[in-house]
C-alpha positions in Angstrom: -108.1 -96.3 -194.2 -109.8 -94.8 -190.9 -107.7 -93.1 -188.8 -109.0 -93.3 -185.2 -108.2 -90.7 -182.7 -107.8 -91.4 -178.9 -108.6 -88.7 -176.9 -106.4 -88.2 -174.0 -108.3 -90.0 -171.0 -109.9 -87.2 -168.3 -108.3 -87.2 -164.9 -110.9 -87.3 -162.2 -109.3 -85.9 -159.3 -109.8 -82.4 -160.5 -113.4 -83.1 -160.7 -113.1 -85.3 -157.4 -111.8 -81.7 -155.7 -113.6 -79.1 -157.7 -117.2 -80.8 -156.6 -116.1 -81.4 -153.2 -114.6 -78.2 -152.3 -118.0 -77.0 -153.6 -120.1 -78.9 -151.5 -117.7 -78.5 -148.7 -118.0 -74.3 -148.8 -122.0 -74.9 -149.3 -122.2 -77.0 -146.4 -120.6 -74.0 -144.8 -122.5 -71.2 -145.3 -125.6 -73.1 -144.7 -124.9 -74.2 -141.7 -123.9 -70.7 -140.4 -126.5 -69.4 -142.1 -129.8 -71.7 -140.1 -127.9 -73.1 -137.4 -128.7 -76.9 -137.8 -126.6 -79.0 -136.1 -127.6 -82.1 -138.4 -125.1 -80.6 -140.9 -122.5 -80.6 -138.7 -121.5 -84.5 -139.6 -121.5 -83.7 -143.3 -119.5 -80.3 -142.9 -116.7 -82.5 -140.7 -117.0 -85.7 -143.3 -116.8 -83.0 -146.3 -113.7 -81.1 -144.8 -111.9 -83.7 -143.3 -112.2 -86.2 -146.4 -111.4 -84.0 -149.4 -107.9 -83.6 -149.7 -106.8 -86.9 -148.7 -109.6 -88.6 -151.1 -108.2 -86.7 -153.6 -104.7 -87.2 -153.2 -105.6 -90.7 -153.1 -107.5 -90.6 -156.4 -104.4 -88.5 -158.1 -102.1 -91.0 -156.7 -104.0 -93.9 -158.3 -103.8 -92.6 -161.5 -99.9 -93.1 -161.4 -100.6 -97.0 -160.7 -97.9 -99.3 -162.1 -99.4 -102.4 -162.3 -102.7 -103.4 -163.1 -102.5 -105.2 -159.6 -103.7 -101.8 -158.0 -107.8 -102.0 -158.4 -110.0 -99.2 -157.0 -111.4 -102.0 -154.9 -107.3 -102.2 -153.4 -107.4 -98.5 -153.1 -110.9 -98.1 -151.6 -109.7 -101.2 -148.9 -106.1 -99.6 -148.4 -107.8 -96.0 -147.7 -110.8 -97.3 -145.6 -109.5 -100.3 -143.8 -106.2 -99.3 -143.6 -106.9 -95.5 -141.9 -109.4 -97.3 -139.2 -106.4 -99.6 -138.2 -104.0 -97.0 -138.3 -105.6 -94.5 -136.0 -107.2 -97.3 -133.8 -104.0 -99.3 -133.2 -102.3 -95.8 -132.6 -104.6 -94.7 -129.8 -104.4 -98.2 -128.0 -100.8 -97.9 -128.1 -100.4 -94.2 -127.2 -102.7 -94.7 -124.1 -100.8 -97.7 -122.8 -97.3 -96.9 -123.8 -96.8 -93.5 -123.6 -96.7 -90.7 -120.8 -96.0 -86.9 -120.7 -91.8 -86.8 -120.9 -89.8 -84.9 -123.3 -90.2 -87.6 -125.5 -93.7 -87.6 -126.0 -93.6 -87.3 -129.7 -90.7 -89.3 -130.8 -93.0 -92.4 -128.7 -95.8 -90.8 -131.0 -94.1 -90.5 -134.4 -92.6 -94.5 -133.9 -96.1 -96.0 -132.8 -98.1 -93.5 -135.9 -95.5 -95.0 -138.7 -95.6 -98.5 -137.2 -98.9 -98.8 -136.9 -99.5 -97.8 -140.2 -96.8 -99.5 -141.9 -98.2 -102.9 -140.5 -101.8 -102.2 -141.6 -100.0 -101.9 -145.4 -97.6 -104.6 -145.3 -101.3 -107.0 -143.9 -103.5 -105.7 -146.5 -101.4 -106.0 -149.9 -99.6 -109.0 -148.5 -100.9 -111.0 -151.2 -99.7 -108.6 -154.1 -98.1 -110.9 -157.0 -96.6 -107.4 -158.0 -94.6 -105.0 -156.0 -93.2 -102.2 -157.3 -91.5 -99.5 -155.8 -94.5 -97.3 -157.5 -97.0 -99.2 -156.5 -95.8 -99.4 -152.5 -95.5 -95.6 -152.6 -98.8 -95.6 -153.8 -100.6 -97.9 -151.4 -98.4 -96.3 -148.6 -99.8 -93.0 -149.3 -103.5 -94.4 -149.6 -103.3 -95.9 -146.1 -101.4 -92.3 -144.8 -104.3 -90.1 -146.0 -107.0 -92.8 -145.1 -105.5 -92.0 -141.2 -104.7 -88.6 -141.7 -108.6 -88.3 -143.0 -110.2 -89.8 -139.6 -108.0 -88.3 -137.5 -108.4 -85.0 -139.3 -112.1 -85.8 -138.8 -111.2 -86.4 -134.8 -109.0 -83.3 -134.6 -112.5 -81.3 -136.5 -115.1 -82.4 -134.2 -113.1 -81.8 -131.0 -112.5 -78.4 -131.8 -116.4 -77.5 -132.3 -116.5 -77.9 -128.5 -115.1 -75.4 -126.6 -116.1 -73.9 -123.0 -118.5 -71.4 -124.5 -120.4 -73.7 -126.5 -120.4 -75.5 -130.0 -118.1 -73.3 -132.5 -118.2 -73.5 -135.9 -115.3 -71.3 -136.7 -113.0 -73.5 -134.7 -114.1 -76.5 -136.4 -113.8 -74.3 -140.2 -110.0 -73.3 -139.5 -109.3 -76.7 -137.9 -110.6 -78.2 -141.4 -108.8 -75.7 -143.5 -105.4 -75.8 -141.7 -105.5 -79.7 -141.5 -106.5 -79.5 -145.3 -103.4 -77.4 -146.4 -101.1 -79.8 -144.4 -102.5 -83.0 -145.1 -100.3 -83.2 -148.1 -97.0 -83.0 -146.0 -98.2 -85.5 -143.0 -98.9 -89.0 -142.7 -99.8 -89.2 -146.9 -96.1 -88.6 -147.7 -94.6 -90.2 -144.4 -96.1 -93.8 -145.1 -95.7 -93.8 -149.5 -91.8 -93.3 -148.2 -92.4 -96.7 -145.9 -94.4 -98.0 -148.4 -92.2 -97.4 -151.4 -89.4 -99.3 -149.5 -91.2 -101.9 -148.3 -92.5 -102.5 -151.6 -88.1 -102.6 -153.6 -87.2 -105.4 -152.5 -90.2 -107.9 -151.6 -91.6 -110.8 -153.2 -95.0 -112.6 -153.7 -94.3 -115.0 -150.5 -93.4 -112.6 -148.0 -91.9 -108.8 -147.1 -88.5 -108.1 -146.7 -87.8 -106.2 -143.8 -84.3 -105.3 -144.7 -81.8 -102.4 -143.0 -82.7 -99.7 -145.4 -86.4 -99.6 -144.5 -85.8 -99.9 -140.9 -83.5 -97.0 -141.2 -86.3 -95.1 -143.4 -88.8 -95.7 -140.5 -86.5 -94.7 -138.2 -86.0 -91.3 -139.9 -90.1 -91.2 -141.1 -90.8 -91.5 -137.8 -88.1 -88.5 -136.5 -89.7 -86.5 -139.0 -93.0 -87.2 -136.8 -91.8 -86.5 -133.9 -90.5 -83.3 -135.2 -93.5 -81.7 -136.7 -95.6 -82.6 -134.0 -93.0 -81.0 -131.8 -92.6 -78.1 -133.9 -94.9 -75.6 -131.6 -92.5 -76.6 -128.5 -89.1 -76.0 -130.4 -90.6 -72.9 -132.1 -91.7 -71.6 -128.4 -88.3 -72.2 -127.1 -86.2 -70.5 -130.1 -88.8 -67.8 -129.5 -87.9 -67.0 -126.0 -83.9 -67.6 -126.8 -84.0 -64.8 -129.4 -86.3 -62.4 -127.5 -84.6 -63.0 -124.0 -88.8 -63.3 -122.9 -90.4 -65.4 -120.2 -93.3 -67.8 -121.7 -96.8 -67.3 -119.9 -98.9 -69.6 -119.7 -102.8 -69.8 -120.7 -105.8 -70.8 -118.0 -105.2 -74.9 -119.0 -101.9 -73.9 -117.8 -99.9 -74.6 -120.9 -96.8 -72.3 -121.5 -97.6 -69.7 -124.6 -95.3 -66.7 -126.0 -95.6 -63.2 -124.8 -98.2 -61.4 -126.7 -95.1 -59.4 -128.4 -93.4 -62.2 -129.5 -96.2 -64.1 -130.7 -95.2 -63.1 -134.8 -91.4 -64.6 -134.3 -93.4 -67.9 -132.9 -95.6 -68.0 -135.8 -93.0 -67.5 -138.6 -90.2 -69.7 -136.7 -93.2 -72.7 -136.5 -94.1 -72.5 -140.0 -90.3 -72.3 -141.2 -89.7 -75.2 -139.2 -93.0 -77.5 -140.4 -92.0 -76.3 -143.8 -88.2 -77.4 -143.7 -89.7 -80.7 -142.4 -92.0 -80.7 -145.2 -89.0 -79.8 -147.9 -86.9 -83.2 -146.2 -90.0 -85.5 -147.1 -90.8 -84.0 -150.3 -87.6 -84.4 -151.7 -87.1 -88.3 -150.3 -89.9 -88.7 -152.0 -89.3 -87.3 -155.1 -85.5 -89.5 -154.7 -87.9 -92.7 -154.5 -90.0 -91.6 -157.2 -87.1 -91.3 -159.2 -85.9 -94.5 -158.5 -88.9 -96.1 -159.2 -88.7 -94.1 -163.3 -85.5 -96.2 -163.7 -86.7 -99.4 -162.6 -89.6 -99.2 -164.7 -87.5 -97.9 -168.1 -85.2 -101.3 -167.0 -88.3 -103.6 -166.8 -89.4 -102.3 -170.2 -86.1 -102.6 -171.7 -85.9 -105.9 -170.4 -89.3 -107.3 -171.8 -87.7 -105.9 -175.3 
């Protein structure tokens, strides 16, 4: 009798992030090296893409149903982001205005937006797992974290002195690093809880999900507030005045400026640590439901 071996099945999104960081760091260095601007799309499309694609493409791999197709994935990510960021800037424009709550109007419209864009595209689902929502939910989160990553990039090649490529670099490598800890994780928590409880007929919008988007969206508001609260514990512990810059934003004293920097990243990576771990709470949620539904079907 012939024993057949399986060999363990490859996971792609190593490969997915190897070849693309490559490309990304040649597109680099040949644009600074001759100068073409025609290379400036595919250095922002490269930089701004890469770590949510392959997030997404990790994520996918963990699939709990067979319900989640590429094609799902590929419409969730695309589809999904281009809603997102498009509903977000309609509603931001409209709604909001410069206040002190600027971002916690920011945070609610971001997570709603891109918790209805979920809930229309997997509607019809005959399967919703806990797994699968947080999955989808994250595909949607780093489809809109990619274009506006991709928004934030290409803004910052402009600047008063002409095109820069180093602000557009650091823009893409500090949007990279964080793109992890933003809207990915924010909406696979929505979309994990939207997902519990539902059916094949319809969502349910019950209290526990409408708390979690209430606190999602906090967490928003929070990061993107995080400069503002780190200026302000800044000038409380070194009894400073703010300056402020030539746009006429407020900006800590040129002495203080290492306190700012370490008391911003404590404070995004605290925020960071809250989701991570709500996450990981859902994911383990989601274990035991599975083991039950395999323990059942015995």
């Amino acid at each position: 009798m012939t024993t057949v071996s399986r060999r363990p099945r490859r996971r792609a999104w190593p490969r997915i992030f190897t070849v693309g960081l490559l490309l990304w760091v040649l597109s680099v260095v040949v644009t600074y090296a001759t100068g073409n601007p025609n290379l400036l799309p595919t250095l922002v499309l490269l930089g701004s893409f890469l770590v949510p694609v392959t997030f997404v493409a990790w994520a996918f791999e963990r699939r709990d149903s067979g319900e989640i197709t590429a094609e799902l994935v590929f419409r969730t990510f695309l589809v999904g982001g281009v809603l997102g960021v498009l509903g977000a800037s309609v509603l931001e424009t409209y709604l909001l205005y410069p206040s002190t709550w600027l971002y916690v109007g920011v945070g609610l419209i971001e997570e709603a937006v891109k918790l209805v864009a979920l809930a229309l595209l997997t509607r019809g689902l005959a399967v919703k797992s806990l797994r699968d929502g947080i999955i989808l939910g994250a595909t949607v989160g780093f489809g809109f974290s990619a274009f506006e990553s991709a928004g934030y990039a290409l803004t910052s090649l402009f600047t008063a002195q002409g095109l820069s490529l180093t602000g557009l670099v650091t823009t893409e490598l500090l949007r990279g690093l964080l793109a992890p800890v933003g809207h990915g994780l924010w909406t696979a928590i929505l979309g994990g809880l939207l997902f519990a409880p539902s059916t094949r007929e319809h969502f349910v919008l019950s209290l526990r999900l409408a708390t979690a988007f209430l606190g999602v969206a906090l967490l928003h508001a929070l990061w993107d507030s995080m400069s503002a609260i780190a200026l302000v514990i800044t000038l409380v512990l070194t009894g400073q005045v703010a300056r402020f810059d030539p746009r006429g934003l407020a900006v800590p004293p040129g002495d203080a400026a290492t306190v700012y920097t370490v008391t911003t990243w404590a404070g995004q990576g605290v925020i960071a640590l809250i989701g991570v771990l709500w996450l990981l709470v859902l994911l383990r949620r989601a274990r035991q439901e599975r083991s039950s539904r395999r323990e059942g079907a015995w």
